[in-house]
C-alpha positions as CSV (number, residue, x, y, z in Angstrom):
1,X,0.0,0.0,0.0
2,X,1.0,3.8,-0.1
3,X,2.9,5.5,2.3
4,X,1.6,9.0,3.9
5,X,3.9,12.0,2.9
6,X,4.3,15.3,5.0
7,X,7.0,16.8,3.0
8,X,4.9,19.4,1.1
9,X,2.5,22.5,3.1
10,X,-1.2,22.9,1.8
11,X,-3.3,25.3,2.2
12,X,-6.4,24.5,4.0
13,X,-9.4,27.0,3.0
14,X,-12.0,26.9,5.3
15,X,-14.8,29.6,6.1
16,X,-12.6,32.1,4.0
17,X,-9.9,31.5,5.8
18,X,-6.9,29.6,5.3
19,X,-3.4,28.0,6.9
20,X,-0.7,25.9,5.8
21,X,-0.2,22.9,7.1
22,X,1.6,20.0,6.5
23,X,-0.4,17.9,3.7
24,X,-0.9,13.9,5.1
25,X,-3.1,13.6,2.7
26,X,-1.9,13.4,-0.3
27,X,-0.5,9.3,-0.7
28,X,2.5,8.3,-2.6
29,X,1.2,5.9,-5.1
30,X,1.7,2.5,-5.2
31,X,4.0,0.6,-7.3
32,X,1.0,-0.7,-9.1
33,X,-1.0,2.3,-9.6
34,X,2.3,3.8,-11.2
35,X,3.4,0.7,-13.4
36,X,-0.3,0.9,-14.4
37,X,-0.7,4.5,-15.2
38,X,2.3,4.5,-16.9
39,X,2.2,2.0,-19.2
40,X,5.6,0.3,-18.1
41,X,7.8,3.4,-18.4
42,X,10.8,3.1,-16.3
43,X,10.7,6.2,-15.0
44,X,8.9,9.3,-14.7
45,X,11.1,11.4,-17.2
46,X,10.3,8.5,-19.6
47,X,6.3,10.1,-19.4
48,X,7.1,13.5,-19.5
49,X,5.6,15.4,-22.2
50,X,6.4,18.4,-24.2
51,X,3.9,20.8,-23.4
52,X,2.5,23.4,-26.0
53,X,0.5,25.5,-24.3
54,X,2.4,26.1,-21.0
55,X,0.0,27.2,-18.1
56,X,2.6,28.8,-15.5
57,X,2.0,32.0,-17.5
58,X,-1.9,32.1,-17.2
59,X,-2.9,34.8,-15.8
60,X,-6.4,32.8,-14.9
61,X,-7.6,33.4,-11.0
62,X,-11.1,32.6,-9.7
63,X,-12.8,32.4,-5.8
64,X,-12.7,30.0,-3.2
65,X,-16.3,30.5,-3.2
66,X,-16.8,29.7,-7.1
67,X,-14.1,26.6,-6.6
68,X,-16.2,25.5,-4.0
69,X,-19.5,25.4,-5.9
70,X,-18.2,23.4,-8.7
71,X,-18.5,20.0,-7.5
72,X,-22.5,20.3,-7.1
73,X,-22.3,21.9,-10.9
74,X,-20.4,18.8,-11.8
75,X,-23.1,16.4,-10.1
76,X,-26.0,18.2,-10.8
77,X,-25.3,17.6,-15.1
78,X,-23.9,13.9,-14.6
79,X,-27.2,12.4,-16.7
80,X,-26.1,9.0,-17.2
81,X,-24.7,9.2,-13.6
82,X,-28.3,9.4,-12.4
83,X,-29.4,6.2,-13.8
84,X,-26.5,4.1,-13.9
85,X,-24.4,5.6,-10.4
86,X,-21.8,4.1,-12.0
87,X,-19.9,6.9,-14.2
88,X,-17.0,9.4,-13.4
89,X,-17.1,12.6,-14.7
90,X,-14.8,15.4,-16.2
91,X,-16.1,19.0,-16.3
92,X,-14.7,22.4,-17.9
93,X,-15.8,25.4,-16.5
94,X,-14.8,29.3,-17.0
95,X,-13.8,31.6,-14.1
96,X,-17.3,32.0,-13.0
97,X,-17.9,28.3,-12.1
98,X,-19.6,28.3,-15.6
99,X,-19.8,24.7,-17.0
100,X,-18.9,24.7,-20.6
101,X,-18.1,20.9,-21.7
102,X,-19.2,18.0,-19.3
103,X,-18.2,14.5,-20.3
104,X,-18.9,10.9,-18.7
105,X,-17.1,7.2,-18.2
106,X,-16.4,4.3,-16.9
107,X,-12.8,5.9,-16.2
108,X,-12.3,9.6,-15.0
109,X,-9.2,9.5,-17.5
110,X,-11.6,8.8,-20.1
111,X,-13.5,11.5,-19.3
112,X,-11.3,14.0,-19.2
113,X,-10.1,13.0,-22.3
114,X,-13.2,13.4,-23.5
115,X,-13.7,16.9,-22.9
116,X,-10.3,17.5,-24.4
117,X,-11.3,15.7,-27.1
118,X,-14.5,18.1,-27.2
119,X,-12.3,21.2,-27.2
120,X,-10.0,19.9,-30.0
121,X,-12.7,19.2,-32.3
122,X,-14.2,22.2,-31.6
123,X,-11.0,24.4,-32.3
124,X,-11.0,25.5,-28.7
125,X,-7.4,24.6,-28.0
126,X,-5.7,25.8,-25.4
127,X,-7.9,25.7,-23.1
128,X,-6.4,28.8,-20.8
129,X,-8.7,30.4,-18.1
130,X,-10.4,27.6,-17.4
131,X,-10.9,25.2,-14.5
132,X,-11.0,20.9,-14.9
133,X,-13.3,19.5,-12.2
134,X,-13.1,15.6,-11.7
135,X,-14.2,13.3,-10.1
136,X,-12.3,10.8,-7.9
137,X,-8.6,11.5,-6.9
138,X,-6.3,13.8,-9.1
139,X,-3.5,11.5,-10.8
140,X,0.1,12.0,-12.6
141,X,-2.1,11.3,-16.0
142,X,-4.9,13.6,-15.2
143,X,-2.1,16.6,-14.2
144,X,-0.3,16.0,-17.4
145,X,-3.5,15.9,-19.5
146,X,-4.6,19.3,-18.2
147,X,-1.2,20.9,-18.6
148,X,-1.0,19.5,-22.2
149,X,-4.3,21.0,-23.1
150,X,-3.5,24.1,-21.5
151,X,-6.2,24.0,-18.6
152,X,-4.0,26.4,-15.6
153,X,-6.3,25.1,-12.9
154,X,-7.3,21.3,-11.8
155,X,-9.5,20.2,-8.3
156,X,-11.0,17.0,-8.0
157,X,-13.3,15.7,-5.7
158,X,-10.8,13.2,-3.2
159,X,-6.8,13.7,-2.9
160,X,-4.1,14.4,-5.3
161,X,-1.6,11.7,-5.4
162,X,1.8,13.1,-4.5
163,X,3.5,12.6,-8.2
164,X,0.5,14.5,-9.3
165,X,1.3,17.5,-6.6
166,X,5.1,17.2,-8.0
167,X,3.8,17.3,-11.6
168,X,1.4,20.2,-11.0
169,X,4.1,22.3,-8.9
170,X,6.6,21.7,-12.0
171,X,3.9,22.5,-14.5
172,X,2.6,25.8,-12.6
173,X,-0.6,24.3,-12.7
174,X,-3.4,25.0,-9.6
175,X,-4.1,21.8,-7.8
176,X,-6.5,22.0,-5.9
177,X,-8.7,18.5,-3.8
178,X,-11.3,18.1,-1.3
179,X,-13.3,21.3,-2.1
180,X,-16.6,20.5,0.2
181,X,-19.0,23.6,1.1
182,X,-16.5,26.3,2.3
183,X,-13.4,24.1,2.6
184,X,-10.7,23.0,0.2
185,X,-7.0,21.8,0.2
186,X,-4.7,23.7,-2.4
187,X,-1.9,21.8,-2.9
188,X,-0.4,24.2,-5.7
189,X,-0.6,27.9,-7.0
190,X,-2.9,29.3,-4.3
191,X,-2.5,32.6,-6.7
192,X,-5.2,31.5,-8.4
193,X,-7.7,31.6,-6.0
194,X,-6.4,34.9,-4.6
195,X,-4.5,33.1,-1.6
196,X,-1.1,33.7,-0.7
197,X,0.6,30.6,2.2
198,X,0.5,31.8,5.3
């Protein structure tokens, strides 16, 4: 099984407020979630991807408030979710918590890919100022597929794992898991969300 990791500070929003803290929450993946997500690669730099659109740059920000509300957004359009409970889901919203492209599967890599797919077809590439809402945990893949599309800002509904943390951090891109009501870990580029670590 994973190992806990306290090596990195999050911030915890909560009420508008927030404090760094050690993160415990984010897991170091097991060996078999990594051989698995990574197709065999021997190591990480094996995965790494040129990216096109780098998001470091974007000048995207949104609220706590908006992040917050995004999950029941993200439930609320799941259609096939309703009648199957069985489906993950990817969603792209705009700064206001907006959803613009919502996409369902058996796989929340899937899904995302989906919506990329969407954008792609659509001409919409990059997809700068923009938030990528999933559900489950935020993986390696997930973190690189938003930075290759050019998404600046990724939250998922359960925890980052910790290469996906190391990924974002590298990448610029705004991690951000857990956001419930008025509370929510940001694990990378608080900027975004108008934070600064305390």
């Amino acid at each position: 099984m994973g190992r806990m990791t306290a090596r990195r500070r999050v911030l915890r929003v909560h009420d508008g407020a927030h404090t760094a803290r050690p993160d415990t929450l984010t897991v170091e993946e097991p060996l078999e979630i990594r051989v698995a997500g990574l197709c065999g690669k021997a190591s990480l730099d094996a995965v790494r991807t040129t990216v096109t659109w780098p998001v470091d740059g974007d000048p995207f920000t949104t609220g706590p408030a908006t992040l917050a509300g995004l999950p029941d957004e993200l439930r609320a359009a799941q259609r096939v979710f309703d009648r199957t409970g069985g489906l993950h889901a990817a969603g792209l919203f705009d700064a206001g918590g907006k959803l613009r492209c919502l996409r369902e599967d058996v796989g929340r890599h899937n899904a995302a890919g989906k919506v990329v797919g969407w954008a792609a077809r659509a001409g919409e590439l990059p997809l700068s100022a923009t938030a990528l809402m999933v559900s489950g945990r935020a993986s390696f893949e997930l973190v690189q597929k938003a930075a290759m599309a050019g998404i600046p800002l990724l939250t998922a509904v359960s925890a980052p794992s910790s290469l996906a943390v190391d990924l974002a951090a590298e990448r610029g891109l705004t991690l951000v898991g857990f956001p419930r009501g008025t509370s929510m870990n940001v694990y990378t580029r608080p900027d975004r969300l108008g934070l600064q670590p305390s």
